[in-house]
Backbone of each chain as nested JSON, in Angstrom:
{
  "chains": [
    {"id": "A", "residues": [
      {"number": 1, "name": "UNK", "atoms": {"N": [-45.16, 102.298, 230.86], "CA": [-44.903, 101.509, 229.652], "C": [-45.678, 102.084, 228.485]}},
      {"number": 2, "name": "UNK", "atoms": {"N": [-44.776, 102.048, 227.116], "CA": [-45.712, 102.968, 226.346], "C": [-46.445, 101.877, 225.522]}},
      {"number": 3, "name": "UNK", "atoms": {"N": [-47.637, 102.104, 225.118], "CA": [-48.499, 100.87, 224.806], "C": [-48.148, 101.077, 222.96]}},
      {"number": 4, "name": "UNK", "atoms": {"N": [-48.569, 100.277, 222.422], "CA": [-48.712, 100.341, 220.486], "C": [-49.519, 101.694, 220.458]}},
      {"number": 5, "name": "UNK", "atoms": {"N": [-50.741, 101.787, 221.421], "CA": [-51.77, 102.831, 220.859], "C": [-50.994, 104.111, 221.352]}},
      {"number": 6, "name": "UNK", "atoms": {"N": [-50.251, 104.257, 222.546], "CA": [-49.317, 105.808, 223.109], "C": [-48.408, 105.674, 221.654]}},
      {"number": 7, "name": "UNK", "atoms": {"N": [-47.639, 104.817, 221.27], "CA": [-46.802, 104.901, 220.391], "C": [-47.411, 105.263, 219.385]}},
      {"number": 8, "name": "UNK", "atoms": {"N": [-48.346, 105.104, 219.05], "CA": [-48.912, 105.522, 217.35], "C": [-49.651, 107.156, 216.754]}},
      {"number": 9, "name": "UNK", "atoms": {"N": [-50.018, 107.219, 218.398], "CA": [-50.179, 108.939, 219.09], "C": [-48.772, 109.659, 218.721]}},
      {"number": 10, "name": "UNK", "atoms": {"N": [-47.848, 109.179, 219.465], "CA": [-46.542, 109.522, 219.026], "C": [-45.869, 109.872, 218.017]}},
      {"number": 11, "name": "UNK", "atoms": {"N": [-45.869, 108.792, 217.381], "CA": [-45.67, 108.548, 215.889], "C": [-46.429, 109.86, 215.116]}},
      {"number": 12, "name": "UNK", "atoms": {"N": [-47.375, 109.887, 215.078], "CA": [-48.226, 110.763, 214.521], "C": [-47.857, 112.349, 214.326]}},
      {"number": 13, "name": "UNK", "atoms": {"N": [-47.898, 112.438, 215.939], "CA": [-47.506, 113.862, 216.284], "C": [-46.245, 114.192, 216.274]}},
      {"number": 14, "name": "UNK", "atoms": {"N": [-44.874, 113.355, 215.951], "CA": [-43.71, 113.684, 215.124], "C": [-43.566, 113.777, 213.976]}},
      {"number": 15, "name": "UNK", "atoms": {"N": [-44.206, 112.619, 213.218], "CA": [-44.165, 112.353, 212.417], "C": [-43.341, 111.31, 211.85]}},
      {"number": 16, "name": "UNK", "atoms": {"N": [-43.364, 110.49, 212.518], "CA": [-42.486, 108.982, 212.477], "C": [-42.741, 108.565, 211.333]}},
      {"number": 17, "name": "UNK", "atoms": {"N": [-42.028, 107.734, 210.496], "CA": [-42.054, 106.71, 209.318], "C": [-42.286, 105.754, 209.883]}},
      {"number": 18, "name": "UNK", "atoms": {"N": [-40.661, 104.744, 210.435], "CA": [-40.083, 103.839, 211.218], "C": [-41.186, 103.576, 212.217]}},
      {"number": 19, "name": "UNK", "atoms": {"N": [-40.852, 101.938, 212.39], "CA": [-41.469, 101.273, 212.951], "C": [-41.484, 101.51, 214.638]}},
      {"number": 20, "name": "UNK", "atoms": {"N": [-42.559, 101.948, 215.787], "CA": [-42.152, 102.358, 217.023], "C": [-42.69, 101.387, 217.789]}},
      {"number": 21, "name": "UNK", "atoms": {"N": [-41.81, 100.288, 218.258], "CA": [-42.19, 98.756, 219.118], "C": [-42.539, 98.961, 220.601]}},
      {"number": 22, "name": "UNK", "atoms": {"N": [-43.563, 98.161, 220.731], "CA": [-43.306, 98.294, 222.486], "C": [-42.954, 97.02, 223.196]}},
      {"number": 23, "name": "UNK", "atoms": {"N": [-42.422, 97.002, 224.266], "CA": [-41.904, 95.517, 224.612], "C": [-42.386, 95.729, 226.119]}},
      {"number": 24, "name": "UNK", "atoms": {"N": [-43.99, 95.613, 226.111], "CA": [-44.862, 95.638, 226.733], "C": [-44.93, 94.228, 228.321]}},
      {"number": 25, "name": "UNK", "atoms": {"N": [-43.778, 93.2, 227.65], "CA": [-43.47, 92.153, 228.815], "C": [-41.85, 92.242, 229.535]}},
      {"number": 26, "name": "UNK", "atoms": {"N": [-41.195, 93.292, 228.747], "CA": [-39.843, 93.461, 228.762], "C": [-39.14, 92.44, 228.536]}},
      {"number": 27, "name": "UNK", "atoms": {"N": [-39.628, 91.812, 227.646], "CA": [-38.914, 90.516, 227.409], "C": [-37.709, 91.002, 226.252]}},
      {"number": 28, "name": "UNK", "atoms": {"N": [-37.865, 91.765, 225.373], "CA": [-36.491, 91.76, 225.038], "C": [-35.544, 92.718, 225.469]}},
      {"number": 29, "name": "UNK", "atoms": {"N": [-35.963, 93.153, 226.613], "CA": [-35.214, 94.536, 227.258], "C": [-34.358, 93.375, 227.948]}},
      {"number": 30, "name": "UNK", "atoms": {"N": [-35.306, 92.303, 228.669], "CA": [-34.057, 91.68, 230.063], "C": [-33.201, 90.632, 228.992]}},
      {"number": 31, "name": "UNK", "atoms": {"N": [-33.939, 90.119, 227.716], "CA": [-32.727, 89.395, 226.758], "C": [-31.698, 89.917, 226.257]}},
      {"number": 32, "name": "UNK", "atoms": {"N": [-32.109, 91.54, 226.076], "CA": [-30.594, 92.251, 225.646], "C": [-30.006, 92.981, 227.08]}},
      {"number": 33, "name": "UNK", "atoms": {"N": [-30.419, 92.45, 228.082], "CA": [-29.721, 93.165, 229.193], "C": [-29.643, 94.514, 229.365]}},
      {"number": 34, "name": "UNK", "atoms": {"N": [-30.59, 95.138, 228.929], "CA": [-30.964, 96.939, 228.897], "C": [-31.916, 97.259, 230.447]}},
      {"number": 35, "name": "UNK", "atoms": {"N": [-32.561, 96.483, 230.76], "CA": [-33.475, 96.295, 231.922], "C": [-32.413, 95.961, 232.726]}},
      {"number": 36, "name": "UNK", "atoms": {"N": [-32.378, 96.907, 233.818], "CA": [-31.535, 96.937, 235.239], "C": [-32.234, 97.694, 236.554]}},
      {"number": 37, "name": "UNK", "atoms": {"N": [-32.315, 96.601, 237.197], "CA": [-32.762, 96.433, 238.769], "C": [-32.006, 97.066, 239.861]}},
      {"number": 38, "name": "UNK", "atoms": {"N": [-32.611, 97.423, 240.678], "CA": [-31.631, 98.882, 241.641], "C": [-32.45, 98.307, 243.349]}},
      {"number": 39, "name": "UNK", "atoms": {"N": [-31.987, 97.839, 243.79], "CA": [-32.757, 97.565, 245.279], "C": [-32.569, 99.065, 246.278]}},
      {"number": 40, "name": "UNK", "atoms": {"N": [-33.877, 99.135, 246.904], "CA": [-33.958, 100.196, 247.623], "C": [-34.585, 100.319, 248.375]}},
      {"number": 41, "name": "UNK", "atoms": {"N": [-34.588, 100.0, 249.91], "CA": [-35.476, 100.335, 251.185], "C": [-36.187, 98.537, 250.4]}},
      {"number": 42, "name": "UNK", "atoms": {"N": [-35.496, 97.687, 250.495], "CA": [-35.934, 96.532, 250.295], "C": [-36.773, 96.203, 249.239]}},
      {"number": 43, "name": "UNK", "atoms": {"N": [-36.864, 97.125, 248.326], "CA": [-37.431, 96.79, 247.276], "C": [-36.987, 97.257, 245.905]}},
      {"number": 44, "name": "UNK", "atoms": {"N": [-37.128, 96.189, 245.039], "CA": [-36.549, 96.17, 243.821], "C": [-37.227, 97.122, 242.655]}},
      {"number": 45, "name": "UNK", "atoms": {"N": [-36.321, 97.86, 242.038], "CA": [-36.904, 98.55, 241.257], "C": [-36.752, 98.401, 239.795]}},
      {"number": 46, "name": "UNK", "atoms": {"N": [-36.729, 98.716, 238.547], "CA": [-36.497, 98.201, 237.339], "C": [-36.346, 99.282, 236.571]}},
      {"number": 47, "name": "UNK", "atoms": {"N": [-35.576, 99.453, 235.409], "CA": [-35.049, 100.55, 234.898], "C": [-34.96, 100.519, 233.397]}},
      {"number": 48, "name": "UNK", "atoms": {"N": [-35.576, 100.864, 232.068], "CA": [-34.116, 100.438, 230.989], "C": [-33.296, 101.806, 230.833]}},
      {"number": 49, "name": "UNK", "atoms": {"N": [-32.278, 101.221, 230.273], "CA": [-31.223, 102.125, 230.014], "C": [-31.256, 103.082, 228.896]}},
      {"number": 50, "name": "UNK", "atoms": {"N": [-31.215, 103.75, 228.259], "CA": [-31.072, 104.617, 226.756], "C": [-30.195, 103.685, 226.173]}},
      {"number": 51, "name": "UNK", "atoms": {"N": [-30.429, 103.069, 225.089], "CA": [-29.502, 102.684, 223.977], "C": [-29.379, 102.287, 222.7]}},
      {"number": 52, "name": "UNK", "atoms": {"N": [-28.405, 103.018, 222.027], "CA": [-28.56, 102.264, 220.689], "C": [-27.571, 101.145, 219.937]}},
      {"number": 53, "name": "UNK", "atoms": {"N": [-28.309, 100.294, 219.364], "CA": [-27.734, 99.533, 218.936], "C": [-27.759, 98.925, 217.416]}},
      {"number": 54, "name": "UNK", "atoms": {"N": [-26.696, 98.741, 216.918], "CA": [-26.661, 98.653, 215.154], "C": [-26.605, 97.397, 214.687]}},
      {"number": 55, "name": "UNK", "atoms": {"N": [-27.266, 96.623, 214.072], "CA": [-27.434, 95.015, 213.845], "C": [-27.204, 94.788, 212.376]}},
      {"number": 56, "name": "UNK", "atoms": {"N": [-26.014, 93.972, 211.496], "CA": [-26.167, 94.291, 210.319], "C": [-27.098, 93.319, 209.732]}},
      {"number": 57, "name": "UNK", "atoms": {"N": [-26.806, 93.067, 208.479], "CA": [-28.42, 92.107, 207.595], "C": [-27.888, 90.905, 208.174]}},
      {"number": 58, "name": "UNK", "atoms": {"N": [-26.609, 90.32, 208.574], "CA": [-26.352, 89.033, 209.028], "C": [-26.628, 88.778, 210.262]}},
      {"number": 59, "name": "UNK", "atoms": {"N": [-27.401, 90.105, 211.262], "CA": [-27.747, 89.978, 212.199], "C": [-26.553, 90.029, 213.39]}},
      {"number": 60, "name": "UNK", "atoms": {"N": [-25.408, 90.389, 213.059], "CA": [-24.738, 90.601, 214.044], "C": [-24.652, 92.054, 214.251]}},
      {"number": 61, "name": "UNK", "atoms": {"N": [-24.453, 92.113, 215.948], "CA": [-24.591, 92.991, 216.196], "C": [-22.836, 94.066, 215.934]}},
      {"number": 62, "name": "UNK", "atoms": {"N": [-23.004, 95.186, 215.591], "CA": [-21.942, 96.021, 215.009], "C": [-21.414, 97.018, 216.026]}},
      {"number": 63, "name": "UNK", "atoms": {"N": [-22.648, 97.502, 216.577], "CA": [-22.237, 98.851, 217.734], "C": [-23.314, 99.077, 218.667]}},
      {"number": 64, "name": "UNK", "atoms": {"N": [-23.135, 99.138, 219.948], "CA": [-23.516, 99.521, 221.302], "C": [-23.285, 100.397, 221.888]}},
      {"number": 65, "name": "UNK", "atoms": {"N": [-24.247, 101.728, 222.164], "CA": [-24.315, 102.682, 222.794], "C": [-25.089, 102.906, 224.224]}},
      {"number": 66, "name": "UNK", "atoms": {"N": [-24.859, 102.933, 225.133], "CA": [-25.941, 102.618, 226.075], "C": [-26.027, 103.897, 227.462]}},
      {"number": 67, "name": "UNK", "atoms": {"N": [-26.388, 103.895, 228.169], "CA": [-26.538, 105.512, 229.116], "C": [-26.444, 106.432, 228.304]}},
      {"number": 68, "name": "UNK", "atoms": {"N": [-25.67, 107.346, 228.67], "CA": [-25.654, 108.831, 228.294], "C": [-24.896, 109.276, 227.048]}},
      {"number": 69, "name": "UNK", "atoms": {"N": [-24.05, 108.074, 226.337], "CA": [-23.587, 108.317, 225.002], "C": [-24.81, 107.872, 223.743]}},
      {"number": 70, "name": "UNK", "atoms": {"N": [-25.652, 107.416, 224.075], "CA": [-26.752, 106.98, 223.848], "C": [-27.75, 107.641, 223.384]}},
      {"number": 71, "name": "UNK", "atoms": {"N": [-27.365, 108.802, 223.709], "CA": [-28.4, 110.211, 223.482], "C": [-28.268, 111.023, 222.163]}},
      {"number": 72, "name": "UNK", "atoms": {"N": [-26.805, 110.906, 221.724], "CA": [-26.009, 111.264, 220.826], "C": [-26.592, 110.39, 219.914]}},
      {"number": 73, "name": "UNK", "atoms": {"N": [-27.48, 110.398, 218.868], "CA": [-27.378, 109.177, 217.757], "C": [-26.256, 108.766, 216.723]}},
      {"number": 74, "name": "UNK", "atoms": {"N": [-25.159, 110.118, 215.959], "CA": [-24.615, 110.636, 215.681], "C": [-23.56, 108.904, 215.057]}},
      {"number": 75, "name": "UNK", "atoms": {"N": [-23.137, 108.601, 216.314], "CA": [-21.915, 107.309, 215.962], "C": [-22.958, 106.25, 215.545]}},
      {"number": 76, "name": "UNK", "atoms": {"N": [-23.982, 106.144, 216.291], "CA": [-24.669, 104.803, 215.637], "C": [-25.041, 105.314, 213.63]}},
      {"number": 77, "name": "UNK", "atoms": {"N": [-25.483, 106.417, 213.58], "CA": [-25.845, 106.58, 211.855], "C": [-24.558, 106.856, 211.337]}},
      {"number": 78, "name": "UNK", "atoms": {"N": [-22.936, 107.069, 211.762], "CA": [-21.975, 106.406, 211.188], "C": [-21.711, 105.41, 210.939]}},
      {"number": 79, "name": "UNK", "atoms": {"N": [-22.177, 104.137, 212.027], "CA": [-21.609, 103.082, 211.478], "C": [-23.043, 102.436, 210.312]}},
      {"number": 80, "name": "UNK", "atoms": {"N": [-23.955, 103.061, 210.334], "CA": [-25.504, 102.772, 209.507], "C": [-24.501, 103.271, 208.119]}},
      {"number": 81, "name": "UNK", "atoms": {"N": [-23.908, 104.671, 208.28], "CA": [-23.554, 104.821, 206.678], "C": [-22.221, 103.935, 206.182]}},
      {"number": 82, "name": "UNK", "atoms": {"N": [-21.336, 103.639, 207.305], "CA": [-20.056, 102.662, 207.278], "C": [-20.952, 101.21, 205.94]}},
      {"number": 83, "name": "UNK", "atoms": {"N": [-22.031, 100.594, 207.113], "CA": [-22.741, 99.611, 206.844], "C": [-23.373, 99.832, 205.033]}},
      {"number": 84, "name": "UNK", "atoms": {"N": [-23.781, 100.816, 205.553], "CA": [-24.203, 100.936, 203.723], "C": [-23.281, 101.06, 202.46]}},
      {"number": 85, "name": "UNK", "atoms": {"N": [-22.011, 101.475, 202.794], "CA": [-21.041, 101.736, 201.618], "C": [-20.585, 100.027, 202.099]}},
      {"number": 86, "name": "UNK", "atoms": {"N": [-20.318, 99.414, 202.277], "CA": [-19.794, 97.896, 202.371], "C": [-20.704, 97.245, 201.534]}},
      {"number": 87, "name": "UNK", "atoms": {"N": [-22.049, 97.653, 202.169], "CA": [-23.116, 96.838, 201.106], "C": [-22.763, 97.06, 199.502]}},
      {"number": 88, "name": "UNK", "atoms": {"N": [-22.949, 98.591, 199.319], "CA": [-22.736, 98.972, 198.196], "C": [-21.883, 98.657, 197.19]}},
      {"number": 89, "name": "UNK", "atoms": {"N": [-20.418, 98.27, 197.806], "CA": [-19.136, 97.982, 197.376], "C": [-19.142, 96.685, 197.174]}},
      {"number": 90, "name": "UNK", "atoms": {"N": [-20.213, 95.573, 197.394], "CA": [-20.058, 94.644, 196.921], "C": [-20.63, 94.084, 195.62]}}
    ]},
    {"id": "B", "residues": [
      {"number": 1, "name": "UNK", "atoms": {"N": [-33.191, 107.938, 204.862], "CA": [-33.064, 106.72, 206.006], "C": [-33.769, 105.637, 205.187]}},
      {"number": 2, "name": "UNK", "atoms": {"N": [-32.961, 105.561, 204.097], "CA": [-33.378, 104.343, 203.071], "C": [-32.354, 103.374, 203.761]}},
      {"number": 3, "name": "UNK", "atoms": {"N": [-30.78, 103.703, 203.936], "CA": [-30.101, 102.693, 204.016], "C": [-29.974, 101.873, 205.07]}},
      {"number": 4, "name": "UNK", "atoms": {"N": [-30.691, 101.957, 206.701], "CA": [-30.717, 100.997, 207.315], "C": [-32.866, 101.296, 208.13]}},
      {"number": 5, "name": "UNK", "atoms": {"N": [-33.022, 100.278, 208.319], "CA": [-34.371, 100.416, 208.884], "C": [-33.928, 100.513, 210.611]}},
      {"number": 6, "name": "UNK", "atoms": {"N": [-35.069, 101.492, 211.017], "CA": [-34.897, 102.326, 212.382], "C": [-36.265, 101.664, 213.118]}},
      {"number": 7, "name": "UNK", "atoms": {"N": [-35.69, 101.574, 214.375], "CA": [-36.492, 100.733, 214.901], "C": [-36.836, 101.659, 216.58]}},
      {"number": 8, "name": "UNK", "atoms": {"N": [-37.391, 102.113, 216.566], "CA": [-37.72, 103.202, 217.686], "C": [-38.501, 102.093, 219.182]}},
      {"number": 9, "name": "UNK", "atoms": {"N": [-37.615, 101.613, 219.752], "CA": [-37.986, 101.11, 221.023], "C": [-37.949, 101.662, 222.229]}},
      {"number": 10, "name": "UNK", "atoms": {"N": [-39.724, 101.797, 222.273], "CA": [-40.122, 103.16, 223.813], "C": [-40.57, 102.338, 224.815]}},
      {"number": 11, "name": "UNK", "atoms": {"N": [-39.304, 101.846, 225.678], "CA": [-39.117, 100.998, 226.751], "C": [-39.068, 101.956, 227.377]}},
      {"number": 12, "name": "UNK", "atoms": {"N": [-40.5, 101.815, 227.87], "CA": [-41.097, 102.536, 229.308], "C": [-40.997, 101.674, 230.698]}},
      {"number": 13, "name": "UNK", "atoms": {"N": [-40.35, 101.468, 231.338], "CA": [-40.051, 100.759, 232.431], "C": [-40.423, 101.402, 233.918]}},
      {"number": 14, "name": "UNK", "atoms": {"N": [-40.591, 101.226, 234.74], "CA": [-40.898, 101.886, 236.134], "C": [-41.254, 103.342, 235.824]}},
      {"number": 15, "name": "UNK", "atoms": {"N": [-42.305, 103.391, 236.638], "CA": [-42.926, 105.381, 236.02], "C": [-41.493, 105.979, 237.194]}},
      {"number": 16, "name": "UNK", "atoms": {"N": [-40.876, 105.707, 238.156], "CA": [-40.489, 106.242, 238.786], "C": [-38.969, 105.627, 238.187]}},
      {"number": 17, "name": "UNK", "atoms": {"N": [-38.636, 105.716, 237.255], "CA": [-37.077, 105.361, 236.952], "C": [-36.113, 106.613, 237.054]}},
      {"number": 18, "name": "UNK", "atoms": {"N": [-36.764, 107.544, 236.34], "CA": [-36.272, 108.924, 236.412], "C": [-35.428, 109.354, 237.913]}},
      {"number": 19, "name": "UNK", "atoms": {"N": [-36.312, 109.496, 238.999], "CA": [-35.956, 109.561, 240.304], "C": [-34.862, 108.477, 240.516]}},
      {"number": 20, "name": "UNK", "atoms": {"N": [-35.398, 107.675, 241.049], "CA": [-34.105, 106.469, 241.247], "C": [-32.715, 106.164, 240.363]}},
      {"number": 21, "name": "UNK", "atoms": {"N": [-32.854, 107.088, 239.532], "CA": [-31.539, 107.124, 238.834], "C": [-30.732, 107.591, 239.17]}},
      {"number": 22, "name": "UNK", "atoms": {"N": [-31.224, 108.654, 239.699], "CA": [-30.67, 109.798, 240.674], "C": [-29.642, 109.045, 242.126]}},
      {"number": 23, "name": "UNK", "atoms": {"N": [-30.086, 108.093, 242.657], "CA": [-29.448, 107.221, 243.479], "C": [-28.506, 106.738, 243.152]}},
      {"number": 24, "name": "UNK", "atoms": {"N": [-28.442, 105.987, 242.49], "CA": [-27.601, 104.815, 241.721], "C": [-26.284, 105.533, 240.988]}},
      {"number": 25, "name": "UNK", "atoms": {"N": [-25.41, 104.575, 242.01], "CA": [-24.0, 105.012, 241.749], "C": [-23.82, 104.485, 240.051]}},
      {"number": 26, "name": "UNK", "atoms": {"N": [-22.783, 104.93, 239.553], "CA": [-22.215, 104.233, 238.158], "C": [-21.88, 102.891, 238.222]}},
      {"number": 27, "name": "UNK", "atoms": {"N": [-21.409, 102.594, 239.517], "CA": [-20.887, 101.109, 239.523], "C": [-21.67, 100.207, 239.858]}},
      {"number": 28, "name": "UNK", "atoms": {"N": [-23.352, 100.574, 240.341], "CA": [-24.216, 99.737, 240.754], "C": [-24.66, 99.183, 239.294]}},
      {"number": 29, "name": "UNK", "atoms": {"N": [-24.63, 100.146, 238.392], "CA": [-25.232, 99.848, 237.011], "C": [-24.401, 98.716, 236.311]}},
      {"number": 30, "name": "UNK", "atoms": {"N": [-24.852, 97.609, 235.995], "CA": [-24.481, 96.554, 235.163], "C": [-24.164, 97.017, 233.807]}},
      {"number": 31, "name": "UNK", "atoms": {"N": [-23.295, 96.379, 233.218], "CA": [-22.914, 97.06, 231.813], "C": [-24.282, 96.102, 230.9]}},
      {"number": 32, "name": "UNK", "atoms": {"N": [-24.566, 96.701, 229.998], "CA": [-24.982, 95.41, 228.779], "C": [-24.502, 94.327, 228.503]}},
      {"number": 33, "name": "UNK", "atoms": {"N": [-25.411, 92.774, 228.251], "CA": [-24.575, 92.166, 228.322], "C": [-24.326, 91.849, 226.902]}},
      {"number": 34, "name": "UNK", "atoms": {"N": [-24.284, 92.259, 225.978], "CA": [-24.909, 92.266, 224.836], "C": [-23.077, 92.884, 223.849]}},
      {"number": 35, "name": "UNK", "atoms": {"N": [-22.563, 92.519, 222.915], "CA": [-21.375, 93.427, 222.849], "C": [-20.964, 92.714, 220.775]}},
      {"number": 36, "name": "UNK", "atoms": {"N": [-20.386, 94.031, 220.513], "CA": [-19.539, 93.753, 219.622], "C": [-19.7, 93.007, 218.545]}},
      {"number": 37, "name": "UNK", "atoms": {"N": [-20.242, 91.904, 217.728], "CA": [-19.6, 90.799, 217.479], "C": [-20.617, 89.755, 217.658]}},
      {"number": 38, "name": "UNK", "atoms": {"N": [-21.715, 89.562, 218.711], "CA": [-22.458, 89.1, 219.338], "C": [-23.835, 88.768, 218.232]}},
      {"number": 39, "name": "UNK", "atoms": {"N": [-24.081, 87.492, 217.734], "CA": [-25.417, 87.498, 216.774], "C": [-26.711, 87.728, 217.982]}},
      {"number": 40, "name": "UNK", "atoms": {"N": [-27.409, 89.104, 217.007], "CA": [-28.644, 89.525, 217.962], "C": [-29.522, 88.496, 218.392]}},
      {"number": 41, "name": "UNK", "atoms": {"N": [-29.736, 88.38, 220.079], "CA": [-31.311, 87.585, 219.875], "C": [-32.319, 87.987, 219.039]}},
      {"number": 42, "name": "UNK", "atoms": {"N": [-32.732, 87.29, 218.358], "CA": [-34.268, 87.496, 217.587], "C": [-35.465, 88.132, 218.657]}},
      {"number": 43, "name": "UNK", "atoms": {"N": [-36.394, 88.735, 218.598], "CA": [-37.191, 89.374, 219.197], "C": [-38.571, 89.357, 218.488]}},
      {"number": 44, "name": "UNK", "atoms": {"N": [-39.862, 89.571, 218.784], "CA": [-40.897, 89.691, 218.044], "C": [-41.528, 90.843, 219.109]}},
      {"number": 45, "name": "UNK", "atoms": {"N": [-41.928, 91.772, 218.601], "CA": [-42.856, 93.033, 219.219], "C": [-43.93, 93.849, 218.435]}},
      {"number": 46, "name": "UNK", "atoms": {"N": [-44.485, 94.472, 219.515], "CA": [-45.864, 95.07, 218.654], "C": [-45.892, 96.643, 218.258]}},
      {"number": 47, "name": "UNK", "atoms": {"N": [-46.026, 96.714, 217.087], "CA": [-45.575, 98.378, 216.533], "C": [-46.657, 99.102, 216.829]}},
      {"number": 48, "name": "UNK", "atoms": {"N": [-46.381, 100.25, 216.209], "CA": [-47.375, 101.334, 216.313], "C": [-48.694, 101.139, 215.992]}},
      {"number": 49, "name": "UNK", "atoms": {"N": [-48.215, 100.429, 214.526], "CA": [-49.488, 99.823, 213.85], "C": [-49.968, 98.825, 214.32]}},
      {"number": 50, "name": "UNK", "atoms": {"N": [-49.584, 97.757, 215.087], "CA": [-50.131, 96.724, 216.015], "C": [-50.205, 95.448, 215.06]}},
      {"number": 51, "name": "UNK", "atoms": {"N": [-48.856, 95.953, 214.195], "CA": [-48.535, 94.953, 213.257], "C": [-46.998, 94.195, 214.44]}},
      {"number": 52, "name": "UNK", "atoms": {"N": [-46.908, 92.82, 213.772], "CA": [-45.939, 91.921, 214.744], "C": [-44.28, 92.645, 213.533]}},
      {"number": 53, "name": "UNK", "atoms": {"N": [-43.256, 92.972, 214.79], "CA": [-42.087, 93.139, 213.877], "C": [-40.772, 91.998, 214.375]}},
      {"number": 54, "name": "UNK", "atoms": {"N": [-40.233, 91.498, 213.793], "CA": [-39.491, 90.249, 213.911], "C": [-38.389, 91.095, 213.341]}},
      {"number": 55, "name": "UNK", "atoms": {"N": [-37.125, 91.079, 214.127], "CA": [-35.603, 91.383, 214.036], "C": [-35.637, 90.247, 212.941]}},
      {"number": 56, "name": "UNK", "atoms": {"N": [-35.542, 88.7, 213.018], "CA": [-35.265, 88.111, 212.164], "C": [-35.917, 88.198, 210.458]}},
      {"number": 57, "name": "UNK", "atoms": {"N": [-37.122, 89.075, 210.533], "CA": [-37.055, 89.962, 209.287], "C": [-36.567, 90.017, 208.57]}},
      {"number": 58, "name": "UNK", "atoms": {"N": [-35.81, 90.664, 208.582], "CA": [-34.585, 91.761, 208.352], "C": [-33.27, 91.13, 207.857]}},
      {"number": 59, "name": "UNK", "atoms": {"N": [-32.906, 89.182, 208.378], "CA": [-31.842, 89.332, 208.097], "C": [-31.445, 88.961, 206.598]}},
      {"number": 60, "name": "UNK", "atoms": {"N": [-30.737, 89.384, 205.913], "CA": [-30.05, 89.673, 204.701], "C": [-30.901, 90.298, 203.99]}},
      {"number": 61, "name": "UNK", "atoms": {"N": [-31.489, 91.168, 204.4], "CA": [-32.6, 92.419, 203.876], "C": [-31.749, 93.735, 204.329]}},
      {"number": 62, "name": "UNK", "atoms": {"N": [-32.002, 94.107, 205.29], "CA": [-31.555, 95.183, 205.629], "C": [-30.838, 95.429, 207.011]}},
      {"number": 63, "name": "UNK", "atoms": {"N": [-29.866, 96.488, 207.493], "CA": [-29.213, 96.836, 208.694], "C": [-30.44, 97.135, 209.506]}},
      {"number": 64, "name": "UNK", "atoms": {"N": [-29.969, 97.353, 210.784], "CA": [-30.844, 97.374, 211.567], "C": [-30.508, 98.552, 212.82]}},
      {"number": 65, "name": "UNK", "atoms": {"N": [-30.85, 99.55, 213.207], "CA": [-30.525, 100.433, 213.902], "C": [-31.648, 100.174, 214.731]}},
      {"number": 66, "name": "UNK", "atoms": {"N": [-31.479, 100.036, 216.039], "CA": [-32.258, 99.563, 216.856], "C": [-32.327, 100.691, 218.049]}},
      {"number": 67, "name": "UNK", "atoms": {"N": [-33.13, 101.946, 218.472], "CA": [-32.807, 102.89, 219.337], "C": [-34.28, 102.473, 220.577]}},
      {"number": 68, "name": "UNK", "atoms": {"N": [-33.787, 102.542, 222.187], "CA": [-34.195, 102.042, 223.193], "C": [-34.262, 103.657, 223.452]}},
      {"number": 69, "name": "UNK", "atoms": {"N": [-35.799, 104.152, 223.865], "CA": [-36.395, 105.555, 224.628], "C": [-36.545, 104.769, 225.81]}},
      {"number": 70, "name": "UNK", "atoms": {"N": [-36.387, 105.607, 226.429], "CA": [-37.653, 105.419, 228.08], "C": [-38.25, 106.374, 228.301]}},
      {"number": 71, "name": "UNK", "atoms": {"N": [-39.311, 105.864, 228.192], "CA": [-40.481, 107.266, 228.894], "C": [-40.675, 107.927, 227.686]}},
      {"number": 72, "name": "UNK", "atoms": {"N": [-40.633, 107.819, 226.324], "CA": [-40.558, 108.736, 225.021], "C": [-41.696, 109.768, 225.335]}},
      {"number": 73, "name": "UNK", "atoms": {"N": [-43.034, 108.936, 225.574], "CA": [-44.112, 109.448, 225.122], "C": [-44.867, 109.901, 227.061]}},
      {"number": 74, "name": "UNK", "atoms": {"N": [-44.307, 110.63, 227.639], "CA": [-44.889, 110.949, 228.839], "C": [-44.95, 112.31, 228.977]}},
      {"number": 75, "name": "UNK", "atoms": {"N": [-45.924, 112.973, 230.31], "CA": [-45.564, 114.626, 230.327], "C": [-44.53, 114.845, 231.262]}},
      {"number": 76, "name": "UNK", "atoms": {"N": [-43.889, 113.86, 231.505], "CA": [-42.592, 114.55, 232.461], "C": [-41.809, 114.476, 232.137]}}
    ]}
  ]
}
């Protein structure tokens, strides 16, 4: 689990702007259903998935990317620039 | 990256997820339940800065691009 202080190491040494969260109880991993459990030799294991997801200012959610299309950021900062010319146009 | 705020979530989950992925058929994997259309749960988490960030923030402020790492920050 990456802690605020691994994340800010992080941050650093990329050079992040953006805000880098940790969800240190997985509480909003198992509320958005990204956290998935795999049983094996009787014991449960826990996972999250890669994903992105686009939320507009009304808070609904717009687009879901999740496994291996997920990797690609590419469609999610289309619909970010979709989102911004709508704003704009109003 | 003025026009939506980026939200870098390094959901580190099981050190051994990597491996066991490797197992797991496609169809064992649950889809998201999360879709389309759907108003986000609100969330509160702790940033880099160890400042509190609230999704509900944000709403009628700004979009929200929300990206889920695992393992971002590890040597493997």
């Amino acid at each position: 689990m990456d802690s605020p202080a691994a994340n800010a190491a992080f941050a650093k040494q990329i050079g992040i702007t953006f805000p880098l969260l940790s969800d240190m109880n997985r509480k909003m991993l198992k509320t958005y259903g990204i956290l998935k459990g795999y049983d094996k030799n009787n014991e449960t294991y826990e996972w999250a998935l890669r994903a992105n997801i686009v939320i507009d200012k009304q808070g609904i959610i717009q687009l879901v990317d999740e496994g291996d299309s997920a990797v690609d950021p590419n469609t999610a900062l289309t619909m970010c620039t979709t989102l911004h010319k709508k704003d704009a146009a109003k | 990256m003025k026009r939506a705020l980026v939200l870098g979530l390094l959901a580190a989950s099981a050190m051994a997820a990597a491996p066991i992925a490797r197992y797991v058929e496609k169809s064992d994997v649950a889809k998201m339940t999360l879709k389309v259309g759907d108003t986000a749960p609100d969330f509160t988490l702790l940033s880099n800065e160890w400042k509190t960030v609230k999704l509900s923030d944000y709403r009628g402020k700004k979009n929200v691009f929300l990206a889920v790492y695992v393992l971002a920050f590890t040597g493997g």
